[in-house]
VOMAR-850532 format. One line per field, with one value per residue (C-alpha): x, y negated, z negated. Coordinates in Angstrom, 2 decimals, m for minus. Each point is the difference from the previous one (the first is absolute). Layout:
N
X c(X, ...)
Y c(Y, ...)
Z c(Z, ...)
***
This chain:
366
X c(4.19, m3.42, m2.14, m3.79, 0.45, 1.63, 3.15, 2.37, 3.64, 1.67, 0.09, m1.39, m0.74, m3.37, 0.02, m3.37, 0.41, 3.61, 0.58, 2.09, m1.39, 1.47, m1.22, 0.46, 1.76, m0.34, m3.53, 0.73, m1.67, m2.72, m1.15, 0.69, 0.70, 1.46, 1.36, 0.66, 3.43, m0.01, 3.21, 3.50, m0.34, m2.65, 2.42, 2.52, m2.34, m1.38, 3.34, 1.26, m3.39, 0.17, m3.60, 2.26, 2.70, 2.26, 3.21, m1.18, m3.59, 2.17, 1.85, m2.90, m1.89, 2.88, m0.45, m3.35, 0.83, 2.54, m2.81, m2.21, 2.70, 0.56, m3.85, m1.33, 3.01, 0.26, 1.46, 3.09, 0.96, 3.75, 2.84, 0.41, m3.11, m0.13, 3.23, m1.29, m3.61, 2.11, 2.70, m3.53, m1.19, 2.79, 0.32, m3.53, 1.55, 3.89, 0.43, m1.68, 1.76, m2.57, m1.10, 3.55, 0.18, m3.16, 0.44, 3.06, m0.58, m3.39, 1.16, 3.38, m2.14, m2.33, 2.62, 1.77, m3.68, m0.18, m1.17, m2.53, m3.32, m1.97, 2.35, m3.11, m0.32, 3.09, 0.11, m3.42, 1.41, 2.85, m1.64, m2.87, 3.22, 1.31, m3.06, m0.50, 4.11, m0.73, m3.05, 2.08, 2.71, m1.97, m1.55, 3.33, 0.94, m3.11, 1.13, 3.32, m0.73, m2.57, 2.84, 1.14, m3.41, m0.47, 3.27, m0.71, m3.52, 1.34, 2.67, m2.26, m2.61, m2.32, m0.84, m0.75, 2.89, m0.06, 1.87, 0.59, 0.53, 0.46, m2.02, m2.56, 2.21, m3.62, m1.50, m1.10, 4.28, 0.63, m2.82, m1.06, 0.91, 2.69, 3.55, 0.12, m3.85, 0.35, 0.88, m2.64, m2.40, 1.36, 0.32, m3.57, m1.25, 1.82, m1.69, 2.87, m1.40, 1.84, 0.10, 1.75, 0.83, m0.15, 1.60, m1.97, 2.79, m0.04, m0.12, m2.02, m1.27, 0.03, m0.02, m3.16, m1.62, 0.70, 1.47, m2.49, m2.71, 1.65, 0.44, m3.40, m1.85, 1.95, m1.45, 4.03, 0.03, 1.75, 1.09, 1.74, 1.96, 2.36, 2.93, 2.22, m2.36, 1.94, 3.22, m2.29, m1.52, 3.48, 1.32, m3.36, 0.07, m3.04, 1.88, 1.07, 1.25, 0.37, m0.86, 0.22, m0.04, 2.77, 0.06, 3.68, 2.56, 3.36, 2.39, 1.72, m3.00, m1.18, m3.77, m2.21, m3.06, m2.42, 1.45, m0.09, 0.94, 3.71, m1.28, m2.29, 3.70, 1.79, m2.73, m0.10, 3.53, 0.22, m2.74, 1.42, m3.27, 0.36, m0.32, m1.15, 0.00, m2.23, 0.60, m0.29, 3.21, m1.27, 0.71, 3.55, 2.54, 2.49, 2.50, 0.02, 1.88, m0.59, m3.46, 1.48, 1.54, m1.42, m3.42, m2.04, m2.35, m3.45, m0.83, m3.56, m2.02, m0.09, m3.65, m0.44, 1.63, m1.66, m3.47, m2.17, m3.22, m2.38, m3.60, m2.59, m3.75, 0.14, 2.40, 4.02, 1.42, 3.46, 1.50, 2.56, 2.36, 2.18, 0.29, 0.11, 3.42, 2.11, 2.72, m0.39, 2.44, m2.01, 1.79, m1.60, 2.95, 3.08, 1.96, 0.64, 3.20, 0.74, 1.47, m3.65, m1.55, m0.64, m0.93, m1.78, m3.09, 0.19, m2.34, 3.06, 0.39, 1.41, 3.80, 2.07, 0.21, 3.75, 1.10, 1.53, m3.23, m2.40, 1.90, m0.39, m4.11, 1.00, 2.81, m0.69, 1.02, 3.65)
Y c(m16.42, 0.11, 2.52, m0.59, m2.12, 2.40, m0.17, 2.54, 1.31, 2.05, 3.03, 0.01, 2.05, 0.15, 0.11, 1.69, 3.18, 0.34, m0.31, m1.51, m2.03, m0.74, m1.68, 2.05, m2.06, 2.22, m1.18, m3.20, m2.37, 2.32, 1.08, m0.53, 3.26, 0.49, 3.44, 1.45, 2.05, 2.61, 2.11, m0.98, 1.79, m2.50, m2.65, 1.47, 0.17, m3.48, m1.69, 2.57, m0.50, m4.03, 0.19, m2.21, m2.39, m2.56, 0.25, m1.70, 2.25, 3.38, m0.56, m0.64, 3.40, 2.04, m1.74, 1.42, 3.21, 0.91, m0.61, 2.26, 2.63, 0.06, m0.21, 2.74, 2.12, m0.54, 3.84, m0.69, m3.22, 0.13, m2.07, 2.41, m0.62, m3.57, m0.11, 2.54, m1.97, m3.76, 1.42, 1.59, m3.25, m1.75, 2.45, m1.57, m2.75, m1.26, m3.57, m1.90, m0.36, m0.74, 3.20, 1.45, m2.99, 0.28, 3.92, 0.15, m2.05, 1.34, 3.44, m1.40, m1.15, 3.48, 2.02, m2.18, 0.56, 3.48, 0.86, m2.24, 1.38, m2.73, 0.12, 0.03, m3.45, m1.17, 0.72, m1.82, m2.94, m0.13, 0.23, m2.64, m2.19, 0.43, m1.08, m3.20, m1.22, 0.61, m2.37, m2.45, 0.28, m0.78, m2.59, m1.74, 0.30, m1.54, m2.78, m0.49, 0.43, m2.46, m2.58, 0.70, m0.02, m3.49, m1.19, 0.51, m1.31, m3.48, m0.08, 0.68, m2.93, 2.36, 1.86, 3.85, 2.30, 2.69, 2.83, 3.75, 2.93, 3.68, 2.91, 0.10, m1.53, m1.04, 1.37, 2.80, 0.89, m1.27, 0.95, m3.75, m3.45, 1.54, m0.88, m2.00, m0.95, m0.82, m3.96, 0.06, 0.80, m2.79, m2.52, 0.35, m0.51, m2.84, m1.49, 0.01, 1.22, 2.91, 1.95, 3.40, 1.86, 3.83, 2.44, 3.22, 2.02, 3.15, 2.64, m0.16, m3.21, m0.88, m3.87, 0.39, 2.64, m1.22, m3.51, m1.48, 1.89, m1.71, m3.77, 0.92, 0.73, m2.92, m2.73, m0.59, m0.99, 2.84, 0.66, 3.80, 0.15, 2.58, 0.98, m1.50, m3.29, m1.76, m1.13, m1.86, m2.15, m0.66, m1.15, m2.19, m1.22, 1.64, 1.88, m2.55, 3.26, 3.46, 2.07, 3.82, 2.75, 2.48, 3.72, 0.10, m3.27, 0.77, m1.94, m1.39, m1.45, 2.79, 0.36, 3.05, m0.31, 1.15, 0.67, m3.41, m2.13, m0.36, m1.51, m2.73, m0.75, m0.46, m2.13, m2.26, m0.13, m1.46, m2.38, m1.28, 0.93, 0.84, 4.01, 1.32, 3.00, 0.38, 3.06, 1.06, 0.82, 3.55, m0.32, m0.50, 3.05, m1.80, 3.07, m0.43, m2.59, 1.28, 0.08, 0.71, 3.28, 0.78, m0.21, 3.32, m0.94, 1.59, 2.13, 0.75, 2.09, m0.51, m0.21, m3.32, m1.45, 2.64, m1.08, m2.81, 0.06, m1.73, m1.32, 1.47, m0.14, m0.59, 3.37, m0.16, 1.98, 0.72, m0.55, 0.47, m2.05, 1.66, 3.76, 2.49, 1.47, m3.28, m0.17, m2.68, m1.54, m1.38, m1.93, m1.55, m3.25, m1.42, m2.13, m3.79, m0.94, m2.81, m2.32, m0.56, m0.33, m3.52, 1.17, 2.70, m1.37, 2.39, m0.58, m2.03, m2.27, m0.90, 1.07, 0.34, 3.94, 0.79, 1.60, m2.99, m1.81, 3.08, 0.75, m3.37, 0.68, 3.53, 0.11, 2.95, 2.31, m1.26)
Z c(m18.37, 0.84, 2.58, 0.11, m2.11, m3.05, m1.00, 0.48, m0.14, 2.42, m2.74, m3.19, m3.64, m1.11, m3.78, m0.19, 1.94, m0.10, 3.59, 2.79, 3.03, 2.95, 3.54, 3.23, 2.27, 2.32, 0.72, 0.07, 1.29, 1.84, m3.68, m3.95, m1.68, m3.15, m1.15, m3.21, m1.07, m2.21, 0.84, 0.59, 3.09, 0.91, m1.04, 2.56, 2.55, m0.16, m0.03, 3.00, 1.87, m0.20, m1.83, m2.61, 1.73, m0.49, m2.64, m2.77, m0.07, 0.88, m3.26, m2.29, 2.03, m1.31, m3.46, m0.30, 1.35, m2.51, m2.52, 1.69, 0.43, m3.91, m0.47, 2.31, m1.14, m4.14, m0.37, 2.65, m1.56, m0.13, 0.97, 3.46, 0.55, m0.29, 1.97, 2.83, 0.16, 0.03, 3.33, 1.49, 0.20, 0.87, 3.57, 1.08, 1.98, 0.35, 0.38, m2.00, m3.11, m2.80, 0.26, m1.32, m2.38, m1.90, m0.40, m1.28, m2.71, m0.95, 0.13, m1.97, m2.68, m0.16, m0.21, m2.94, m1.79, 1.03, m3.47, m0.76, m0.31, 1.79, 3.18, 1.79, m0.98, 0.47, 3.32, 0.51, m1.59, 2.41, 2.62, m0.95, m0.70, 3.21, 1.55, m2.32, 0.82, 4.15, m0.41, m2.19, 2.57, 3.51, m2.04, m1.05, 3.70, 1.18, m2.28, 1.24, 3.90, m0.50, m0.28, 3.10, 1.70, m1.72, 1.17, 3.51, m0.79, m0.51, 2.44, 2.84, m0.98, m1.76, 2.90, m0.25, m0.43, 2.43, m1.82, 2.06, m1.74, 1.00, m1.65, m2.94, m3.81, m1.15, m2.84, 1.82, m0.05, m3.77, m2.39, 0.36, 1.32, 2.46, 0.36, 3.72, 0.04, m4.00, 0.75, 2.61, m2.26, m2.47, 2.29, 1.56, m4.21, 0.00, 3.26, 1.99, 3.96, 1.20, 3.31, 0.17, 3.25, m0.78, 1.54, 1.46, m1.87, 2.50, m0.40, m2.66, 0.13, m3.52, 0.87, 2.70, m2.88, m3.29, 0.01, 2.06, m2.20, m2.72, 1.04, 1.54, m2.96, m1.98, 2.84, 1.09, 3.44, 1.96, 3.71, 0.80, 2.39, 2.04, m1.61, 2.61, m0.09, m2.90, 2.18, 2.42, m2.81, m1.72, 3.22, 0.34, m3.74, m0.61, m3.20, m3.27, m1.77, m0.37, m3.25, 0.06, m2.74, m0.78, m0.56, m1.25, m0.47, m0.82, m2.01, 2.65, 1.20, 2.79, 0.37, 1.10, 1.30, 2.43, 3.62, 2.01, m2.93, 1.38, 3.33, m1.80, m2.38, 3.21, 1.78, m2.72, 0.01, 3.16, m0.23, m3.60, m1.72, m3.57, m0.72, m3.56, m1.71, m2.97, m1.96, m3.42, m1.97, 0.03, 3.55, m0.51, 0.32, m1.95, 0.03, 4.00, 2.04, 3.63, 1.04, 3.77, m0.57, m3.49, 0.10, 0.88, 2.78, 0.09, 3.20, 0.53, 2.30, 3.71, m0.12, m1.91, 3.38, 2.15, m1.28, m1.11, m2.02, 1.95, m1.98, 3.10, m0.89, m3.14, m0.29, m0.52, 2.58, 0.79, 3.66, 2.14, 1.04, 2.19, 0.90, m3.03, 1.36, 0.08, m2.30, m2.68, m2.66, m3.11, m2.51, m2.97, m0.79, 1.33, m1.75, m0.01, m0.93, m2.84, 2.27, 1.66, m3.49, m1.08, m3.45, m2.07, m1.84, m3.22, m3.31, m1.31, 2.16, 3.98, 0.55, 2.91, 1.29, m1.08, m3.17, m2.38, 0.36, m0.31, m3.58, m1.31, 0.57, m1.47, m2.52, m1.56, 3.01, m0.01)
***
């Protein structure tokens, strides 16, 4: 996608100096700032800190940082090491599964190389590959969401299709294209007029920050709204459809995601508006089938709720928003359950959210 005018991805290698990019979206949309990472420490930190977000973009960070583990440390190389560096990682953040998904198999295949002389290389070539199939992957579900976007297109007369979603699954969240905001971004190329309603996404506020930025910058037209706002238009027909992103789906059809995302499912559920999921299959926990009681929810610090960052004279600021000694609970995602799914949108194609037809998509996990 393009800022100023220049394209960019949400991380990125640069061939010439060896080094690994990434946006701070942190600063967004006050300020563009990229940072590099040259540690896996840094790598930690900017998946722990939320300077890198979203699952599909946590997984490739970790890709990279396993490189730069092995390349900052060439005299510790060893499969401990690998295995120690690939669980440190992993601890950064709990729920979203990618992150455990793309690990494991990159350290898998590091450790099965072990000897190899260039594993340096190897591990750069995994992780480049990782970043090339999550691009492929938003951009298949860009294609197949856009089928539903078109279908609702023509049924309503070719009016716009006003589509809500909750939280940032843009590019800024998958490396490129995006997961939820992927068939937005296809259907606008295709000339088809789209509205989306986006949710602030407090306590954070990644759809007021960075979604909005993003369908901003893109010249989608865009409304945020409160996060309880979304109910009132559904019961107003104001909503044709919802499309969110996922940090875990389990095989049964269970989806994680950020912390309101049940209430929007159970809205639309009542107003018999059409709820999707898109995901990539590295989304998928296809060794879970109880997103309920299984999944680990993330709990983060009181003061994300506590306090707001404010943009005053020309200076981001935090503030208060109540008194420092009130006692907060802050957690990251709840979990919708599959009966409120209408489908998953995955870079295979559209299925319903249970486990026969998620295995038909993805045979080779039975």
């Amino acid at each position: 996608m393009k800022v100023n005018n220049k394209a960019f991805q949400s991380i990125w290698y640069e061939t010439d100096t060896d080094k690994i990019w990434v946006i701070d979206q942190r600063k967004l949309p006050f300020s563009f700032e990229t940072i590099e990472l040259n540690t896996l420490e840094q790598c930690f930190w900017a998946i722990k800190e939320m300077v890198v977000r979203g699952a599909p973009l946590i997984g490739v960070t970790a890709a990279y940082g396993l490189y730069i583990a092995i390349k900052t440390n060439p005299n510790k190389t060893s499969k401990e090491f690998i295995v120690d560096s690939a669980d440190y990682l992993k601890s950064s953040r709990p729920t979203a599964v990618n992150l455990e998904y793309v690990v494991d198999a990159i350290s898998q295949k590091l450790v099965e190389n072990i000897e190899t002389s260039k594993l340096c290389d190897l591990a750069l070539e995994f992780a480049i590959e990782r970043e090339k199939q999550e691009i492929k992957n938003c951009s298949n579900i860009g294609h197949f969401g856009l089928s539903l976007i078109e279908d609702i297109y023509f049924k309503n007369g070719k009016q716009t299709v006003n589509i809500l979603t909750h939280c940032n699954a843009g590019w800024l969240a998958c490396v490129d294209w995006g997961t939820a905001l992927s068939p937005i971004y296809k259907a606008q190329q295709k000339g088809i007029p789209v509205h989306v309603w986006v949710d602030e996404t407090r306590p954070r506020n990644q759809g007021a920050r960075l979604t909005a930025w993003e369908l901003q910058s893109a010249d989608i037209p865009y409304t945020v709204i409160a996060d309880n706002t979304g109910g009132h238009l559904m019961q107003h027909s104001l909503v044709d459809m919802v499309i969110v992103g996922s940090d875990r789906t389990t095989l049964n059809g269970d989806v994680a995601n950020k912390i309101g995302t049940y209430l929007k499912a159970l809205a639309a559920f009542d107003n018999n508006i059409p709820f999707y999921v898109a995901l990539p299959s590295s989304t998928i926990d296809f060794n879970m089938t109880d997103g309920i009681k299984n999944i680990p929810i993330e709990e983060r610090h009181g003061d994300e709720v506590l306090q707001m960052e404010c943009f005053v004279d020309g200076i981001v600021k935090n503030a208060h928003l109540m008194p420092e000694s009130t006692t907060v609970a802050n957690y990251g995602f709840d979990v919708t359950p599959a009966r409120l799914v209408t489908a998953l949108i995955t870079e295979r194609g559209i299925c319903k959210a249970n486990e026969k037809d998620i295995l038909i998509l993805f045979p080779e996990y039975q």
